[in-house]
C-alpha positions as CSV (number, residue, x, y, z in Angstrom):
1,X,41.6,17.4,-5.9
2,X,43.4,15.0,-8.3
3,X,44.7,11.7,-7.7
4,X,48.0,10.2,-9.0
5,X,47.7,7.1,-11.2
6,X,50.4,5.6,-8.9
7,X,50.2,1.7,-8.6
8,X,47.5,1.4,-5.4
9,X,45.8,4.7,-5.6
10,X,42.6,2.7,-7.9
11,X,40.8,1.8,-4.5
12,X,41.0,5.0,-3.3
13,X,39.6,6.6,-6.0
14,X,36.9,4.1,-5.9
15,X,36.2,5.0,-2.6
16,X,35.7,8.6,-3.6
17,X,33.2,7.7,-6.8
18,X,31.3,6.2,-4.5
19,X,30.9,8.7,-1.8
20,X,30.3,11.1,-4.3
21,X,28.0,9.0,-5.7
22,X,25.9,8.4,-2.2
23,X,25.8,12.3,-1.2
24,X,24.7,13.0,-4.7
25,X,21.6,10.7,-4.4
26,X,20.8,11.9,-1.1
27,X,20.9,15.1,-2.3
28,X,18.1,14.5,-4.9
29,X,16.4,12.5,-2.6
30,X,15.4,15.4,-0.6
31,X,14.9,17.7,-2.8
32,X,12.4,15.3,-4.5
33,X,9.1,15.7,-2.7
34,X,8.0,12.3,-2.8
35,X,11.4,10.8,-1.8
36,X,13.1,11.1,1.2
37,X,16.7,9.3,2.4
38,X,16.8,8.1,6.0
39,X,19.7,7.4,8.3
40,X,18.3,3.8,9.4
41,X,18.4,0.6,7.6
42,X,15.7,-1.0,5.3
43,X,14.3,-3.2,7.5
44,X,13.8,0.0,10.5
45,X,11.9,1.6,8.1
46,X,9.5,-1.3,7.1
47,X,8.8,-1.7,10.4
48,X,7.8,2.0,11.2
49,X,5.9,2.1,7.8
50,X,3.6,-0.6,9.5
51,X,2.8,1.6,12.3
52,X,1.3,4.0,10.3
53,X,-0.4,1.9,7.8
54,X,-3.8,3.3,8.3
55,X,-2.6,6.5,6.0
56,X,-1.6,4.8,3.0
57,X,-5.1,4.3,1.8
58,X,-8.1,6.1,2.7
59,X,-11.2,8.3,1.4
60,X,-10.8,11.8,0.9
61,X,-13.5,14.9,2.1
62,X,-12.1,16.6,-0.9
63,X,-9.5,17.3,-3.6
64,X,-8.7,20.7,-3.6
65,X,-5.3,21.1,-2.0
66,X,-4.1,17.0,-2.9
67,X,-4.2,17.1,-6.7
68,X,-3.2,19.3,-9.4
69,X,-6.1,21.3,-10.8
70,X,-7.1,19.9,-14.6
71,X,-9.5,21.0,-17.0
72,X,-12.2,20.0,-15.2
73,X,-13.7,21.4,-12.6
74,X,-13.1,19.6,-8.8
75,X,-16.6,20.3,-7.5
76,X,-18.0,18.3,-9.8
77,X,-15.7,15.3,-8.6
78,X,-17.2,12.8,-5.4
79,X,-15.9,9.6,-3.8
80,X,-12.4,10.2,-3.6
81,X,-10.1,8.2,-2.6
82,X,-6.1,8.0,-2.6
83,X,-3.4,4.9,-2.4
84,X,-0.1,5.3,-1.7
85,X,2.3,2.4,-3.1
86,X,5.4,2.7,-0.9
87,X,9.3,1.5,-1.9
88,X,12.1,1.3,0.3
89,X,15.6,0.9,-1.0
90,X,18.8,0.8,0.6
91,X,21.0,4.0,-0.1
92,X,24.6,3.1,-1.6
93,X,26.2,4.9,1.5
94,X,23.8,3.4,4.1
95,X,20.6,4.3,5.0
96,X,17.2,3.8,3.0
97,X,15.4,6.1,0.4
98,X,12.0,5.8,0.3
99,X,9.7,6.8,-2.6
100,X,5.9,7.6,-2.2
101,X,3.5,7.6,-5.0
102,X,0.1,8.9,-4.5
103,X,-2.6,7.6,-6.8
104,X,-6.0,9.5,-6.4
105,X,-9.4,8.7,-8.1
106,X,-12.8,10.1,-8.0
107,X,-16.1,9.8,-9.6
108,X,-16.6,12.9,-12.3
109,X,-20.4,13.3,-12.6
110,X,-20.2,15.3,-16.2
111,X,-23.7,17.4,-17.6
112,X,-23.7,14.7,-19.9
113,X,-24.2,11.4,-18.3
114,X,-22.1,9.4,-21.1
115,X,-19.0,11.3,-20.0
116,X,-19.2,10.8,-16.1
117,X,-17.3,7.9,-14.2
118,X,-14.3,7.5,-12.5
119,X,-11.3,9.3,-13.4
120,X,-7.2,9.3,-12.1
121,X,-6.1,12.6,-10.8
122,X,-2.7,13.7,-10.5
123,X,-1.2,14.4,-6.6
124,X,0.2,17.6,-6.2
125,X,2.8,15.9,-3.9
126,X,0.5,16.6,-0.6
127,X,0.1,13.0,0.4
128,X,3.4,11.9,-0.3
129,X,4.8,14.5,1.8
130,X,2.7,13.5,4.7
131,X,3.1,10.2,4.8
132,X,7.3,10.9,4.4
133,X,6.6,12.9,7.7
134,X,4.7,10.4,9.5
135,X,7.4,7.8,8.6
136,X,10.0,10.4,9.9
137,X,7.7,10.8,13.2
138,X,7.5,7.2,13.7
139,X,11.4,6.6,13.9
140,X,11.8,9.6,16.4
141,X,12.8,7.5,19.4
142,X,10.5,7.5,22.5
143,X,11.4,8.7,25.8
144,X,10.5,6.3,28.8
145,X,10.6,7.6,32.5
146,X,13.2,5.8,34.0
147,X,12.9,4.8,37.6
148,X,16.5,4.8,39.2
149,X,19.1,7.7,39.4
150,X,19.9,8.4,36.4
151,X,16.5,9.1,34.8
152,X,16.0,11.3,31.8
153,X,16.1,15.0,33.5
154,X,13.0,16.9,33.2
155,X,12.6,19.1,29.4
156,X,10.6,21.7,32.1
157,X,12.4,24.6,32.7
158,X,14.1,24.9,36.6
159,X,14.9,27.7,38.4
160,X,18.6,26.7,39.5
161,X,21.3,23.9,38.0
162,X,23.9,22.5,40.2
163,X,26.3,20.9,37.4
164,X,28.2,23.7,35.1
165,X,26.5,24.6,31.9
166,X,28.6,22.6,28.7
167,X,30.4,25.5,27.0
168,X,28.7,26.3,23.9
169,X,31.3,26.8,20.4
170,X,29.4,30.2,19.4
171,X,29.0,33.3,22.1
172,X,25.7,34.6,19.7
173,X,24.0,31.5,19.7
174,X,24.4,31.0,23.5
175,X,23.1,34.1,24.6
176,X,20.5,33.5,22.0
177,X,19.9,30.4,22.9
178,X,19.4,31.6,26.9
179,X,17.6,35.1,26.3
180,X,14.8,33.2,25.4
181,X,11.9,32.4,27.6
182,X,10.8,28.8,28.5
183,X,7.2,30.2,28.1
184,X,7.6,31.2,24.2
185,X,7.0,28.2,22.5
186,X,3.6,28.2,24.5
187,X,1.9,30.0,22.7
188,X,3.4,29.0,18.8
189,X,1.9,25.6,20.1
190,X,-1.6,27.1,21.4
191,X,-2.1,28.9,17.6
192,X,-0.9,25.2,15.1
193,X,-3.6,23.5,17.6
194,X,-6.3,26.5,16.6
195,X,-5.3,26.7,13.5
196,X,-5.3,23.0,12.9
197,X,-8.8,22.4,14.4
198,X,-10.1,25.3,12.3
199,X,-8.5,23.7,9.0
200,X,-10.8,20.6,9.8
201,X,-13.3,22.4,10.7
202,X,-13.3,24.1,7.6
203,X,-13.1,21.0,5.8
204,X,-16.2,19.0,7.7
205,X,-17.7,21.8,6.3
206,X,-16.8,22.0,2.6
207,X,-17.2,18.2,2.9
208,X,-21.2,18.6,3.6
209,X,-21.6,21.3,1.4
210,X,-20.3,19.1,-1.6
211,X,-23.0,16.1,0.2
212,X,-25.4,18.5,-0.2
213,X,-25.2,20.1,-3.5
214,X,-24.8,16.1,-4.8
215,X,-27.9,15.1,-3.1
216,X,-29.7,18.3,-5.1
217,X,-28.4,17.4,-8.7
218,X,-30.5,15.9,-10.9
219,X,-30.1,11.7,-10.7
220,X,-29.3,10.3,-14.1
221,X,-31.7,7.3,-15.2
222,X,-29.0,5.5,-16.8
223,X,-26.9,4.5,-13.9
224,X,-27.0,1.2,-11.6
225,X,-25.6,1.0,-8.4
226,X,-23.8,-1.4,-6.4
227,X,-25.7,-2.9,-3.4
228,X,-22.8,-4.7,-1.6
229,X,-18.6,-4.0,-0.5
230,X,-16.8,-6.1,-2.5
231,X,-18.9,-6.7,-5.5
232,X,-16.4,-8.1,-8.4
233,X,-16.2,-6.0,-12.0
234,X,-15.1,-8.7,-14.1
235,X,-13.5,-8.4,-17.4
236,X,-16.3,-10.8,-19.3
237,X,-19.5,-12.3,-18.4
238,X,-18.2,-14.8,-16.9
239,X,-17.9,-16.2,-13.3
240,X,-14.3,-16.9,-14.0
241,X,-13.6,-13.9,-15.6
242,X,-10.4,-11.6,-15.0
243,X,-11.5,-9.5,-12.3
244,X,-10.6,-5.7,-12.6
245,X,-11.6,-4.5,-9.1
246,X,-14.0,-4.8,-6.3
247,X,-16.4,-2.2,-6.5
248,X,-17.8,-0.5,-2.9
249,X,-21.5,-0.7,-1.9
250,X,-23.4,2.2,-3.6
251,X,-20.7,2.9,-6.4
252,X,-22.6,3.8,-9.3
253,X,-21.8,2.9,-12.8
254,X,-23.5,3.6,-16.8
255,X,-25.5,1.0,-17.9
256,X,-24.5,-0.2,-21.3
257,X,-26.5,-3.3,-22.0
258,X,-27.9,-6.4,-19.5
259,X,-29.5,-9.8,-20.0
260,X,-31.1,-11.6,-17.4
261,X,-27.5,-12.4,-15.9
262,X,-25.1,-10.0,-16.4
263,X,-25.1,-6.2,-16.8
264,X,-22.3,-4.3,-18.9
265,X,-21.3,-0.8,-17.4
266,X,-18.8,2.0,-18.4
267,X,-15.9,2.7,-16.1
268,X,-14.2,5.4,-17.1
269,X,-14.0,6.9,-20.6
270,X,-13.1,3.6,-22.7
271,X,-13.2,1.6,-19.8
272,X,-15.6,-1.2,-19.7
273,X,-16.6,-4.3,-17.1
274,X,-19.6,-6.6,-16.4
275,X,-21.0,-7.4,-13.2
276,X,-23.7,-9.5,-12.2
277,X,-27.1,-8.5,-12.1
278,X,-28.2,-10.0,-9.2
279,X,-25.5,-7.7,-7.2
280,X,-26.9,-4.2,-8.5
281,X,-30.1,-2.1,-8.5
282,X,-30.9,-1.1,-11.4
283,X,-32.8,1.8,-13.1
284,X,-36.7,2.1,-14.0
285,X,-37.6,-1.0,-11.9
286,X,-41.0,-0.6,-12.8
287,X,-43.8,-2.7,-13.2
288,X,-47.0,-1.1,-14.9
289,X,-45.9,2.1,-14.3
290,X,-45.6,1.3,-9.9
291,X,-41.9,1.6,-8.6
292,X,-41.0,-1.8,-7.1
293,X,-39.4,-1.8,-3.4
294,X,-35.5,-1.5,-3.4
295,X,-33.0,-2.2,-0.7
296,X,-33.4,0.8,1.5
297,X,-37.4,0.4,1.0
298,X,-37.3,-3.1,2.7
299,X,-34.6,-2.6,5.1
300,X,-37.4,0.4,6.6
301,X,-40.1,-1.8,6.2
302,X,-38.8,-5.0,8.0
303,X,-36.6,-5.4,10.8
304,X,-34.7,-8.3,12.5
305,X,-36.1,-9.1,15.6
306,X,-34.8,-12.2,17.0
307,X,-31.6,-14.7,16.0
308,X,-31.3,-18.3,17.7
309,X,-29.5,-21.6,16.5
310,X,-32.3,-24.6,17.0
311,X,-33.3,-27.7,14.8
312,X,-35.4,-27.0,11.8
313,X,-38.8,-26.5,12.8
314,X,-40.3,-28.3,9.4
315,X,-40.3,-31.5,7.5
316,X,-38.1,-30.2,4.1
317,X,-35.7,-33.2,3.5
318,X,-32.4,-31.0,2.7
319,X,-32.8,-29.6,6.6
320,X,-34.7,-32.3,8.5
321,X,-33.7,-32.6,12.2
322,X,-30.3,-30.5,11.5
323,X,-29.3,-27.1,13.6
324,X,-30.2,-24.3,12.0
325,X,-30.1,-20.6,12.1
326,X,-33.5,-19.2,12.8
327,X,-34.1,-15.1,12.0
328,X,-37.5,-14.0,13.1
329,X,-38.0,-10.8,11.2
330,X,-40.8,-8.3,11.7
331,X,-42.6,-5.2,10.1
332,X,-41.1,-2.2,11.1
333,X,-44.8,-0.3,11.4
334,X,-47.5,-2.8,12.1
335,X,-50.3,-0.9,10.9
336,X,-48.5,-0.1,7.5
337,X,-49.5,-2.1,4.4
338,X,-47.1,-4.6,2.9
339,X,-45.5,-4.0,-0.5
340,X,-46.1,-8.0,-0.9
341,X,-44.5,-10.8,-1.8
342,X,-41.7,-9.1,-4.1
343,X,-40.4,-6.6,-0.6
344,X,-40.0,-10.3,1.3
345,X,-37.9,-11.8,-1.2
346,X,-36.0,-8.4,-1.4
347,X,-35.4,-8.2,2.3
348,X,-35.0,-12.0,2.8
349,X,-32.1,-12.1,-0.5
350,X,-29.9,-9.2,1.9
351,X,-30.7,-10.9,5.2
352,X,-29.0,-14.3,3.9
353,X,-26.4,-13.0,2.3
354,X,-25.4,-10.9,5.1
355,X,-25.7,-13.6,7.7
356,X,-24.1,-16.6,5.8
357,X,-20.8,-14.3,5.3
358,X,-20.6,-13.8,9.4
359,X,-21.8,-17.9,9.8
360,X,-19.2,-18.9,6.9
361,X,-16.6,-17.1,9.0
362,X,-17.4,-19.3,12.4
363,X,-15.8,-23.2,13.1
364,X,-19.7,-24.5,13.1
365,X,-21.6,-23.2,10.8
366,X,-25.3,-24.4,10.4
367,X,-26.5,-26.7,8.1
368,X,-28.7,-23.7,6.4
369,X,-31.0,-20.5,7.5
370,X,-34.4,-19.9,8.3
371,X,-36.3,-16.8,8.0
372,X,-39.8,-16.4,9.5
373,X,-42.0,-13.2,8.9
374,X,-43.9,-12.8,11.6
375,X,-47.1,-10.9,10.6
376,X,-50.2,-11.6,9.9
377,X,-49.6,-12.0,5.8
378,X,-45.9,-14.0,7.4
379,X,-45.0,-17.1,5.9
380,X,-41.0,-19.5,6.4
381,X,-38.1,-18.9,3.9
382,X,-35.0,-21.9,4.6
383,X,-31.9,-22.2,2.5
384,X,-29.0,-24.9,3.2
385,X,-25.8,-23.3,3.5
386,X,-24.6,-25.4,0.2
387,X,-27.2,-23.6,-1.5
388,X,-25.9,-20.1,0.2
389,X,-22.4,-20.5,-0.9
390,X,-23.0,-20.6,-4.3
391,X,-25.5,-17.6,-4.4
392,X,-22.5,-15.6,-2.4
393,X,-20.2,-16.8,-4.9
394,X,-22.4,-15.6,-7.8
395,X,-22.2,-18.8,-9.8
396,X,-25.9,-18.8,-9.6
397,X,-29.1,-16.4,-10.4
398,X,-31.6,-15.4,-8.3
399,X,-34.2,-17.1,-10.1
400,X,-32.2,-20.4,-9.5
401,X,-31.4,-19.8,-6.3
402,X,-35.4,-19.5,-5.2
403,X,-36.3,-22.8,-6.9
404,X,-33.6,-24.5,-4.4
405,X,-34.9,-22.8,-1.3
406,X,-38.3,-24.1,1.0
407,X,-41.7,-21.6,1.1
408,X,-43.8,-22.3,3.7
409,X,-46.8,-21.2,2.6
410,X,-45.8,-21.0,-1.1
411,X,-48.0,-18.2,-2.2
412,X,-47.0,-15.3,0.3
413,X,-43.8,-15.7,-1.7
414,X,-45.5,-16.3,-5.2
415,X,-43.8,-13.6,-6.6
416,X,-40.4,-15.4,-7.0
């Protein structure tokens, strides 16, 4: 079709561009498998992206069938996880496009231990497409049952209709359209349910089985591990560092180097960070050839029996007469031995922090905690909560942190 340069015809072919130029993007929207165009406005589709904002981030069971397979092997890859990064733009001929980019990442544990860490995998477009589709569900209008007379009818199939059938355009796809019976789609739905319980089925298992063969690998000596959610890798050694991410409770890292404060670890490859040492367990903790308690050693041994807010049952001047939050904590097996004064401090350093975040959190917090053993070989551990908040904060050592606290008696805790 050509238009005539005749004096008013410019807007009309303006007009045209631009139409063109809307159906074209659309076009390449769809067939783009991480972009999509939809018919409602920007602001419908942020709205329905909130609903299912559960699956833009999450942890995979396993990467086969979500990336594209590399040079490297994908059973040899654990703790993955995926985050999609979501854009909505408004379409030139109304409507949005929305792009979806998946970004997937898992720990590569290599037969030499140098090599392992965390590496960026590339999505085979799995995870785009299924968010698109969830966003496509959630802007499906909902039906409501209606109440007066002129409800919604019923989708069930009836044996007789009193108002005339509309007249279809094409005789084929009518009698099509009729032949078939209600009950056929019964089944097709019966066999996706199988077949999708069977698919995650098959995927618990695959899941354990890669558990399992990780658990029987051979633990390299050289890694530390993470100990709490949230953990900061900083850039430098240096409480106000650039932080590059927060690192997840039992992420494991290669150790590089330490001093008493900080501990340097590979990333990935080139990558490198620091992170305190107070917030990892580290390898060969040995003393004279005996393997000192850790976390999970303590947290058996000793359990919390009892939490109450009274004043401070003891004359140290920093707590003196103010509310406090007591712990009574007690051993786990009565009759076992202790693994002394080192498994106390251990237990006691997790137990604070994990009860001054949920008290920090609260309108009234106390004016510190106090942790009583009680046993036979017992003994009273109080910190303020000034104190506290600088140990969660990590401006502080460990070391530091136990000459500010109380001991009652000091030597069941001479070990600090």
């Amino acid at each position: 079709m050509r238009i005539a340069n005749l004096p008013g015809c410019a807007p009309l072919r303006a007009l045209v561009f631009f139409a063109f130029c809307g159906f074209a993007v659309c076009i390449a929207a769809q067939n783009s498998p991480n972009e999509r165009a939809f018919p409602q406005s920007r602001a419908v589709i942020e709205r329905a992206l909130k609903t299912v904002q559960s699956s833009v981030a999450g942890r995979l069971p396993l990467l086969e069938g979500f990336v594209v397979p590399g040079d490297r092997p994908l059973d040899r890859f654990t703790r993955a996880y995926y985050q999609c990064a979501v854009q909505v733009n408004s379409a030139p001929s109304g409507g949005s496009l929305v792009r979806v980019n998946a970004k997937v990442t898992a720990w590569y544990a290599d037969t030499t231990p140098s090599r392992s860490g965390y590496q960026v995998l590339p999505s085979n477009g799995r995870l785009e497409a299924d968010l698109l589709d969830q966003i496509a569900e959630a802007l499906k209008p909902k039906a409501f049952p209606r109440t007066d007379s002129h409800a919604v009818p019923s989708l069930e199939p009836q044996p007789s209709l009193s108002a005339p059938m509309p007249r279809l355009p094409d005789g084929s796809i009518r009698s099509s359209a009729i032949s078939r019976a209600p009950g056929d789609a019964a089944p097709s739905l019966k066999a996706q349910t199988d077949a999708a319980e069977k698919h995650e089925q098959e995927l618990a298992d695959e899941a354990k089985g890669l558990e399992e063969i990780l658990q029987n690998q051979t633990h390299p000596t050289n890694l530390v591990a993470v100990k709490t959610t949230g953990t900061p890798v900083l850039q430098s050694p240096n409480a106000d560092g650039k932080i590059l991410f927060p690192a997840t409770a039992g992420d494991e890292f290669e150790l590089l180097d330490a001093n008493s404060n900080w501990v340097h670890v590979r990333i990935s490859g080139l990558s490198r960070g620091w992170i305190r040492r107070s917030a990892l367990e580290m390898p060969g903790d040995a003393d004279g050839g005996n393997r000192q308690p850790s976390v999970s050693d303590t947290a058996e041994e000793f359990k919390l029996s009892n939490e109450q807010l009274a004043p401070f049952p003891g004359d140290w001047e920093p707590l003196r007469g103010k509310i406090v939050k007591i712990l009574t904590v007690q051993k786990t097996n009565e009759s076992a031995k202790s693994s002394g004064p080192r498994a106390k401090l251990l237990f006691a350093k997790t137990l604070l922090q994990k009860k001054y975040v949920e008290l920090a959190a609260t309108d009234s917090a106390p004016a510190g905690i106090v942790l009583i053993f009680d046993s036979d070989d017992g003994g009273m551990l109080a910190a303020t909560s000034a104190t506290l908040k600088e140990w969660q904060a990590g401006s502080v050592s460990d070391e530091t942190i136990w000459r500010q606290c109380f001991f009652d008696p000091p030597e069941v805790f001479a070990d600090k």
